[in-house]
PLY file of the C-alpha trace (Angstrom):
ply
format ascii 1.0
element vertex 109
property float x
property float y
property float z
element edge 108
property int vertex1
property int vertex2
end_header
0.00 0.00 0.00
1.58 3.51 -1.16
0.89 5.73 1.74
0.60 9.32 2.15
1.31 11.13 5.86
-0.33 14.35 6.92
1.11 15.60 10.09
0.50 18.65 12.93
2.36 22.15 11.54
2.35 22.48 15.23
4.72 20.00 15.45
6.75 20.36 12.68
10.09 21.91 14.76
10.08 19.66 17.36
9.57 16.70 15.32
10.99 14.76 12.29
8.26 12.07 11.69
10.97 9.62 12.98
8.64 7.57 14.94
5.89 7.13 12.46
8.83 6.00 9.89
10.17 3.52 12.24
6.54 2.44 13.13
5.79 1.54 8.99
9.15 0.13 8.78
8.93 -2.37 11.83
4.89 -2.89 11.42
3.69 -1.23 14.71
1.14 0.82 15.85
-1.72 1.15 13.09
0.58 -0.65 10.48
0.56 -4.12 12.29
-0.56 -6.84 10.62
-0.22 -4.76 7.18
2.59 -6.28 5.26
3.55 -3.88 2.79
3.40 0.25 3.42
5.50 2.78 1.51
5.19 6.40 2.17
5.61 8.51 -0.67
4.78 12.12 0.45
4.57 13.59 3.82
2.90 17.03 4.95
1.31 18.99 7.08
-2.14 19.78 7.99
-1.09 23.94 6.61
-1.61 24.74 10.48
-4.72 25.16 12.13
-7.54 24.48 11.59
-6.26 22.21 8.98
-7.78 23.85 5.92
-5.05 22.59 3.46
-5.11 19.13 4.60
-7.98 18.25 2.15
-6.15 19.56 -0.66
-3.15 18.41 0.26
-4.33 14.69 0.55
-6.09 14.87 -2.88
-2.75 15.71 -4.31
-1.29 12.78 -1.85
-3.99 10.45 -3.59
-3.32 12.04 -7.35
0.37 11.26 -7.33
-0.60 7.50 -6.08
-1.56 7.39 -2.16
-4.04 4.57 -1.82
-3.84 5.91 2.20
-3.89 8.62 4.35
-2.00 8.37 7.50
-3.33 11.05 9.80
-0.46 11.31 12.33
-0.60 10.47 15.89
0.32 14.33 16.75
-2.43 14.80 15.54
-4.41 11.57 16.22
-3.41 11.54 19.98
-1.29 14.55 20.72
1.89 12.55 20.52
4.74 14.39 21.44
2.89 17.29 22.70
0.09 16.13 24.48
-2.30 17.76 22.86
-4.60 15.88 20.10
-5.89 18.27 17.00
-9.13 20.05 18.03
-9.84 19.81 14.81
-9.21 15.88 13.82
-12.86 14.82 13.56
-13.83 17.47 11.29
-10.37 16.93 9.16
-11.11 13.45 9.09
-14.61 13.98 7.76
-13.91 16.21 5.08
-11.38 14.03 3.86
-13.45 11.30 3.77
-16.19 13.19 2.18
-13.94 14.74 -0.57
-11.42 11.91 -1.32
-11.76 9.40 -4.34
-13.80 6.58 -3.06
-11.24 3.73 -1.98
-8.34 5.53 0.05
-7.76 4.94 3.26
-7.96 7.07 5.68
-5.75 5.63 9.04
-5.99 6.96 12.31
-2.77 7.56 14.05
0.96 6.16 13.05
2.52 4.82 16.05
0 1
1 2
2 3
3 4
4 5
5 6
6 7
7 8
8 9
9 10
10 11
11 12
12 13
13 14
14 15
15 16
16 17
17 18
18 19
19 20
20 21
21 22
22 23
23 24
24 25
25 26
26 27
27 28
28 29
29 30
30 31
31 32
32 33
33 34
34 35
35 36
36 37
37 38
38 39
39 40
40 41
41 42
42 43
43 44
44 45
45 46
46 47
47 48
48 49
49 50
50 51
51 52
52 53
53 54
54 55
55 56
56 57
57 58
58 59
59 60
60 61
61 62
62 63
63 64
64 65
65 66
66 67
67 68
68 69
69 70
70 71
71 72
72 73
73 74
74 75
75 76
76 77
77 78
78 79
79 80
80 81
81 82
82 83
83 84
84 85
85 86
86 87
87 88
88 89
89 90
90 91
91 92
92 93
93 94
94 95
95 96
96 97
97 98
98 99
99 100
100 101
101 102
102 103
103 104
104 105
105 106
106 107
107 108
């Protein structure tokens, strides 16, 4: 599965995506049991309250993204401790305006 990952801007200085890597590459977190994930474009959400993420993940999806990994910064507020206020409503509209058949997956690791 070619995945894309859309994580917090908030996050974004204090945090190089390398535990949602390592979780894909060792089959943790949301990707156990999946045998074979490659990301091929990571992002952010464009900062709160995650307008761009929509557009972002149809461009994900255009170039080949059969997922979209929403990050666990933003899933469950890992490293910060603070989820995204606005997950459930990113979440929606990406489901909503995605091609039918991607995969949206919460969380990384």
């Amino acid at each position: 599965m070619k995945a894309g990952l859309i994580r917090c801007m908030q996050t974004d200085d204090i945090c190089n995506t390398t535990l949602c890597l390592k979780a894909v590459r060792e089959k943790t977190g949301s990707f156990a049991g999946i045998d074979d994930v490659e990301i091929i474009c990571v992002n952010t959400c464009g900062g709160c309250p995650g307008k761009k993420a929509v557009s972002r993940a149809a461009e994900m999806s255009r170039v080949g993204a059969e997922a979209i990994i929403l990050s666990s910064c933003m899933y469950n507020g890992s490293p910060i401790g603070f989820k995204c206020p606005n997950y459930e409503q990113i979440k929606k509209s990406l489901e909503e305006n995605l091609p039918k058949g991607v995969v949206i997956i919460d969380g990384s690791h």
